[in-house]
C-alpha positions as CSV (number, residue, x, y, z in Angstrom):
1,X,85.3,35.3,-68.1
2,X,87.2,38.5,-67.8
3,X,90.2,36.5,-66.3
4,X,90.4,34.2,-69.5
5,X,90.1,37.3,-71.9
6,X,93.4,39.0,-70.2
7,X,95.2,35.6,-69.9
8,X,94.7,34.6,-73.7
9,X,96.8,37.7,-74.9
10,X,99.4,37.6,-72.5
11,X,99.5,33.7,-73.6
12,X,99.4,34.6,-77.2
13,X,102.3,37.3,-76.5
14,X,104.2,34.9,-74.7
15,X,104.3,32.6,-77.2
16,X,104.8,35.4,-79.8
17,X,108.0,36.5,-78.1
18,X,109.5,33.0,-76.8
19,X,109.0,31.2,-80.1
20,X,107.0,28.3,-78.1
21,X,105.8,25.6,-80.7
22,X,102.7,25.3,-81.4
23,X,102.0,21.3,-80.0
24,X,103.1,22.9,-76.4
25,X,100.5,25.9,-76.8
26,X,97.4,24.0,-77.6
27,X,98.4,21.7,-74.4
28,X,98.9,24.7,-72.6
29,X,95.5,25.8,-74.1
30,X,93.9,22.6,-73.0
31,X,95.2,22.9,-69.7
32,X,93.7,26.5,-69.6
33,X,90.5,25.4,-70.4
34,X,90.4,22.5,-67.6
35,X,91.4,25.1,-64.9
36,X,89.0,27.4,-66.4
37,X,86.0,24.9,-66.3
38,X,87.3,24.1,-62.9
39,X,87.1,27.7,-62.0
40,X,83.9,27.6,-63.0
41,X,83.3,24.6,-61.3
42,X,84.9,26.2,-58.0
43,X,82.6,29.6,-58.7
44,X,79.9,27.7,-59.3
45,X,80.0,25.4,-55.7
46,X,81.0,28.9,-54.3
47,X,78.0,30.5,-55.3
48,X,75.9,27.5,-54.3
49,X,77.5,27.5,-50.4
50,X,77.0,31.7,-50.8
51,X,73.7,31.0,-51.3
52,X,73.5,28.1,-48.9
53,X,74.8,30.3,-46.1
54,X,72.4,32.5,-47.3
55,X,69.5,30.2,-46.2
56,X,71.4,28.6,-42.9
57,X,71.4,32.4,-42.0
58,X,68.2,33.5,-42.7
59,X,67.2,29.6,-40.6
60,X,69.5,30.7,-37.9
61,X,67.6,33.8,-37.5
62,X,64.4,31.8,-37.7
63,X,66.1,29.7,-35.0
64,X,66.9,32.8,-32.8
65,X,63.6,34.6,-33.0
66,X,62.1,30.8,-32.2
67,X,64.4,30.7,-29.6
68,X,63.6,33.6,-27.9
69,X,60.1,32.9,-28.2
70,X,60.4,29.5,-26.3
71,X,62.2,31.5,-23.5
72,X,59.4,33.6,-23.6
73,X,57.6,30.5,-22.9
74,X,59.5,29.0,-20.8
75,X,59.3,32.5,-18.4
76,X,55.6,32.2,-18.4
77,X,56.0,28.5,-17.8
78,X,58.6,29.3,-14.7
79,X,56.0,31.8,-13.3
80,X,53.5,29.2,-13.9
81,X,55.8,27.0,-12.2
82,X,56.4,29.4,-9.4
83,X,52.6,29.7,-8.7
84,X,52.3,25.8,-8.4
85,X,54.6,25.2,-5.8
86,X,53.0,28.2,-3.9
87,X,49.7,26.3,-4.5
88,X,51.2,22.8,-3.6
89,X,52.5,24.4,-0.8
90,X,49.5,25.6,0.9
91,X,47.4,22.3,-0.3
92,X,50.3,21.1,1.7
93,X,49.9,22.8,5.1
94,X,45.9,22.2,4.7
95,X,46.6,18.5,4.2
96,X,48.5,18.9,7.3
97,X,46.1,20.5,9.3
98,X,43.5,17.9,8.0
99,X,45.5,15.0,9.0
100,X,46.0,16.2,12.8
101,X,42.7,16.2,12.8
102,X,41.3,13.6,11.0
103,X,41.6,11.4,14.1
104,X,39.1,12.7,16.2
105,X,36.9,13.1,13.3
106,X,36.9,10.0,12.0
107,X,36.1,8.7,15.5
108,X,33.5,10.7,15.2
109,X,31.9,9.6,12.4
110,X,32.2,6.1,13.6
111,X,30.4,7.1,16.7
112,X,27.8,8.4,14.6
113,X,27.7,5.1,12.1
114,X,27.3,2.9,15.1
115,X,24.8,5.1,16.4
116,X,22.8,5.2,13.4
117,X,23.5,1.6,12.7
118,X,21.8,0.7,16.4
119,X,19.0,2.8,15.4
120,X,18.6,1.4,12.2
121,X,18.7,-2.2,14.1
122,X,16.2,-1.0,16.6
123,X,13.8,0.1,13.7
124,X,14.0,-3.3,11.9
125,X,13.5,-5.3,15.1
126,X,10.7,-2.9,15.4
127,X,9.8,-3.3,12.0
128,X,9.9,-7.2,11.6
129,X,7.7,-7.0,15.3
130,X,5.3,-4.8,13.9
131,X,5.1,-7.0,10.6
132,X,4.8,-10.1,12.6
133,X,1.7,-8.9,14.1
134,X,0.2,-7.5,11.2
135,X,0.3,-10.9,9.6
136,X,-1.4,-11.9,13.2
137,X,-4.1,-9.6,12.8
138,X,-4.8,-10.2,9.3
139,X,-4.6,-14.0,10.4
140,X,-7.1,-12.9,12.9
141,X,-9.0,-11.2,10.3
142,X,-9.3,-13.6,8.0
143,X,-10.8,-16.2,10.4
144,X,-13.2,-13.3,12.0
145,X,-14.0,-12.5,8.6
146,X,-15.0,-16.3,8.0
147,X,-16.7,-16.7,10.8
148,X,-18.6,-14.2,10.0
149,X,-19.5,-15.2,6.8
150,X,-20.7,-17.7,8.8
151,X,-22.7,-16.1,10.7
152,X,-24.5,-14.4,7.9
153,X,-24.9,-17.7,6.6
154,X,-26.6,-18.7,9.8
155,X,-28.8,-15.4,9.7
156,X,-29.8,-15.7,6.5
157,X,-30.8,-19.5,6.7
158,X,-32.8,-18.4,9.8
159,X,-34.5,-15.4,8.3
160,X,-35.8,-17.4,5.2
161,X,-37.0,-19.8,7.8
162,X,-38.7,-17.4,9.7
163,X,-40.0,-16.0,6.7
164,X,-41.7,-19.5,6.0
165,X,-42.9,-20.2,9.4
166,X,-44.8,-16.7,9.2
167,X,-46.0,-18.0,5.9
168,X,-47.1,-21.5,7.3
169,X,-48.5,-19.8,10.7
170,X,-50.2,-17.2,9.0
171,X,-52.0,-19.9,6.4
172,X,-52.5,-22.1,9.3
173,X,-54.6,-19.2,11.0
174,X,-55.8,-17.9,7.8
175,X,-59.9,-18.5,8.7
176,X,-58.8,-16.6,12.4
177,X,-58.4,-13.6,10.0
178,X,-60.2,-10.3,11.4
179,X,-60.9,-12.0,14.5
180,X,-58.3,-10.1,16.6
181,X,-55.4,-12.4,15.1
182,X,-52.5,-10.7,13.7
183,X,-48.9,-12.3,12.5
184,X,-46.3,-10.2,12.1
185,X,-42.1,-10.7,11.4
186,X,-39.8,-8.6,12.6
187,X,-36.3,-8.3,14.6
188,X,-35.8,-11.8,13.2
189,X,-38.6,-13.5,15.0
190,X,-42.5,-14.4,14.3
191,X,-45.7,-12.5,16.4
192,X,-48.8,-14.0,16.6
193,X,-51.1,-11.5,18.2
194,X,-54.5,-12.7,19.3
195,X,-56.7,-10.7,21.1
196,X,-58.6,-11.8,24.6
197,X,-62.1,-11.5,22.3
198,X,-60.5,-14.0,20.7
199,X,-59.5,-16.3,23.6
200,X,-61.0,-15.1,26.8
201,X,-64.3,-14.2,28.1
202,X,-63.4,-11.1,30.6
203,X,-61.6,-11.8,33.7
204,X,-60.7,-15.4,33.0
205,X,-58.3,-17.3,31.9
206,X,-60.1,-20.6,30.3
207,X,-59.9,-20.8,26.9
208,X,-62.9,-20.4,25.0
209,X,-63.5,-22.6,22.3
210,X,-62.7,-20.7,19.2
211,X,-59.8,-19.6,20.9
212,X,-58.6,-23.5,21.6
213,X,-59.5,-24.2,17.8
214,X,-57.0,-21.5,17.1
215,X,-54.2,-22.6,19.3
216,X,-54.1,-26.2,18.1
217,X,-54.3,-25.0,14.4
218,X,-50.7,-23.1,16.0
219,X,-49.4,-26.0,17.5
220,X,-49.6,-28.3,14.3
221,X,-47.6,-25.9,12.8
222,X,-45.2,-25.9,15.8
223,X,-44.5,-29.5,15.9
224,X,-43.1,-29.1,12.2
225,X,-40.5,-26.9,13.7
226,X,-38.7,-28.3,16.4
227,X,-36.2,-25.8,16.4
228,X,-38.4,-22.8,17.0
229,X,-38.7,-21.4,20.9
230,X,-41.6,-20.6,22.0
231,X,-42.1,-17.2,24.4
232,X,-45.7,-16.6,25.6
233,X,-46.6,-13.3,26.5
234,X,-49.9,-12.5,28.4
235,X,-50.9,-8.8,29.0
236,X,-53.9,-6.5,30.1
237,X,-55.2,-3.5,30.0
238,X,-54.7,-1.1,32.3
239,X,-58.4,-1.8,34.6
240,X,-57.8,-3.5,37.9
241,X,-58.5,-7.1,38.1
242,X,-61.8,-7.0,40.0
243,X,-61.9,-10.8,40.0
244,X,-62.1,-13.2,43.2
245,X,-60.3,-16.7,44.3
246,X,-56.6,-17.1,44.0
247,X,-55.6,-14.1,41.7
248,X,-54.8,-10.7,42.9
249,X,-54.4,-8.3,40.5
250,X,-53.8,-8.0,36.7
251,X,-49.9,-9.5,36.7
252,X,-51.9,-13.0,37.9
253,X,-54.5,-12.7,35.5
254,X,-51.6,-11.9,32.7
255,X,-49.7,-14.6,33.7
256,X,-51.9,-17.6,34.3
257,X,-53.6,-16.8,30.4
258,X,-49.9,-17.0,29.4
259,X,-49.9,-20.8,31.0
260,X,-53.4,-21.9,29.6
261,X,-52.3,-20.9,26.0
262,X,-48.6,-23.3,26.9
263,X,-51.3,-25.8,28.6
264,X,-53.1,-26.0,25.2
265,X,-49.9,-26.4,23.0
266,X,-48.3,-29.4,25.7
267,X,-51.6,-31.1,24.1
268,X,-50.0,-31.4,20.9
269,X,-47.3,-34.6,21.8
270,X,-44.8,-33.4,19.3
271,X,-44.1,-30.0,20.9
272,X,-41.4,-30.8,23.7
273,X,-42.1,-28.6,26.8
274,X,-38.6,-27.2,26.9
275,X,-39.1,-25.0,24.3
276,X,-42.3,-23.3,25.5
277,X,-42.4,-20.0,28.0
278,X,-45.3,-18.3,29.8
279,X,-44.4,-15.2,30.8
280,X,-46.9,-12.5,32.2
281,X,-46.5,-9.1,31.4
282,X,-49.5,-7.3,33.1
283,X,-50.4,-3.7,32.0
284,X,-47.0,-2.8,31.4
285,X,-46.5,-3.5,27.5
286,X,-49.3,-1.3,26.0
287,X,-49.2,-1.3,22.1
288,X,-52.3,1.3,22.2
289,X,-53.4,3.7,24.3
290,X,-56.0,2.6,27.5
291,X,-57.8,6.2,27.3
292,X,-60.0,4.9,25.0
293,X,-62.1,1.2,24.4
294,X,-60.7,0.1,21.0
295,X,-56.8,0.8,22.6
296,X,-58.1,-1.2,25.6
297,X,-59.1,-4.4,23.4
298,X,-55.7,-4.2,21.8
299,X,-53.6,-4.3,24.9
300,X,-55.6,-7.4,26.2
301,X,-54.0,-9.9,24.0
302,X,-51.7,-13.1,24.1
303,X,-48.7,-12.7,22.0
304,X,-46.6,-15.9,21.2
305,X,-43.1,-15.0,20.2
306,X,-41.4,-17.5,17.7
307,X,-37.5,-17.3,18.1
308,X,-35.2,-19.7,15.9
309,X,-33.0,-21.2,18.1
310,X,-29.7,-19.9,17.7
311,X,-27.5,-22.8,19.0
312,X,-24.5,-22.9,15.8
313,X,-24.8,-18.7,16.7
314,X,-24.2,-19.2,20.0
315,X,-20.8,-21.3,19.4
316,X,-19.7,-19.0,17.0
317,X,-19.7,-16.2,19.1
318,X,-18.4,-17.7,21.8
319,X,-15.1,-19.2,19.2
320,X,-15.0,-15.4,18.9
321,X,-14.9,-14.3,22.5
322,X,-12.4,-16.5,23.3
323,X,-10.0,-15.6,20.6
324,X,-10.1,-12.3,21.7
């Protein structure tokens, strides 16, 4: 602007002095004017790049202080860097040392593994062994365990019979009552008691009749049981047998009552012999004392025993004995 307000006078004076005509000024005019809006033009884009360098300068400084900041970084990345390869380098030399000697301890290890693996072997073998019998035993068990299931069967069917054989002996016998007669069951078997008042006069060994009445009335109820032993037991007090003949002293005496009372039952056909027993038992079996008279009467007596026999027992136990 100050340029074109110094140039228009010293056009105007030029034309002024050189007589220029007036169509050649106003071109000369317009021609200022383009070069003056060009100026302006040329200011302007100068003023624009001014400010342009402006800003690429004030980036280029950004740039620099970034710049220096990433070889900040890059110094602490170097050190970094520095202290990795240190580090490599002794993971290095200690992957060295390792590999000299992972030899022998790896064939150490496997002597271990096969070790462990023949005593893991052993145990199974051991195992499968001791399993094996287990299921033997509990095999074993099992059958024991039936057999004697068995056997309680068996025991039981044999106590309820005894149970009714006391019952049918005892109401066979029932008038004998209070007449030194006594039927008892224990330990699985029958007793029938009867004292020598009852049977025998003293010293002898027939059978009185009262006594024979009594036995008979026993042997019917015998001959219903065929499977029933029969033990005969004859036994006396503790007085010496004073007595004549043939017998010498109170095992005799004991002994041949014993065979009248099995004398008396073989009279009954239905009993077979086989299952009857005379036994004489002498002094020897007291169930009283012999220091006084009523202890006396008690220990003269003849007791017949009544024993189921125990045949299907018998094999049982014997399956048993043999499995063992």
């Amino acid at each position: 602007m100050f340029r074109k307000i110094l140039i228009v006078p010293i056009v105007a004076f030029i034309l002024a002095t050189s007589c220029v005509p007036a169509k050649k000024f106003t071109d000369l005019e317009t021609k200022y004017d383009d070069l003056e809006a060009k100026s302006n033009s040329l200011q302007q884009k100068l003023d624009n790049c001014e400010e342009e360098n402006l800003n690429s300068r004030n980036e280029f400084e950004q740039a620099q202080k970034r710049m220096s900041e990433l070889q900040t970084q890059n110094q602490g990345y170097e050190e970094k860097f520095r202290n990795l390869e240190e580090l490599y380098g002794n993971l290095q030399e200690s992957y060295n040392a390792l590999e000299s000697n992972s030899s022998n301890l790896l064939q150490d290890i496997s002597k271990q593994n096969r070790t462990l693996l023949g005593d893991l072997e052993n145990k199974q073998n051991a195992l499968a062994k001791e399993k094996q019998r287990l299921q033997l035993l509990e095999e074993d068990l099992k059958s024991r365990s039936q057999r004697i299931d068995e056997l309680e069967t068996i025991l039981a069917a044999k106590d309820a019979k005894m149970k009714a054989l006391k019952q049918s002996v005892s109401n066979a016998l029932t008038n004998f009552e209070g007449k030194g007669l006594t039927v008892e069951q224990r330990n699985g078997k029958v007793y029938v008691s009867m004292e020598n008042k009852l049977l025998f006069s003293s010293g002898s060994w027939a059978v009185g009749e009262q006594g024979q009445q009594a036995v008979k009335q026993l042997a019917a109820v015998l001959a219903e049981n065929n499977d029933i032993n029969v033990l005969i037991e004859g036994h006396t007090d503790n007085v010496p047998y004073g007595g004549n003949g043939a017998l010498q002293n109170n095992w005799d005496l004991s002994t041949k009552r014993a065979t009248s009372i099995v004398n008396l039952l073989q009279q009954n056909g239905r009993i077979n012999a086989e299952r009857l027993t005379a036994a004489g038992r002498g002094e020897y079996a007291p169930i009283a004392s012999n220091s006084s008279v009523e202890g006396k009467a008690k220990n003269r007596r003849i007791e017949v025993i009544l024993t189921p026999k125990y045949d299907e027992l018998s094999r049982l136990l014997s399956e048993e004995n043999r499995d063992r």
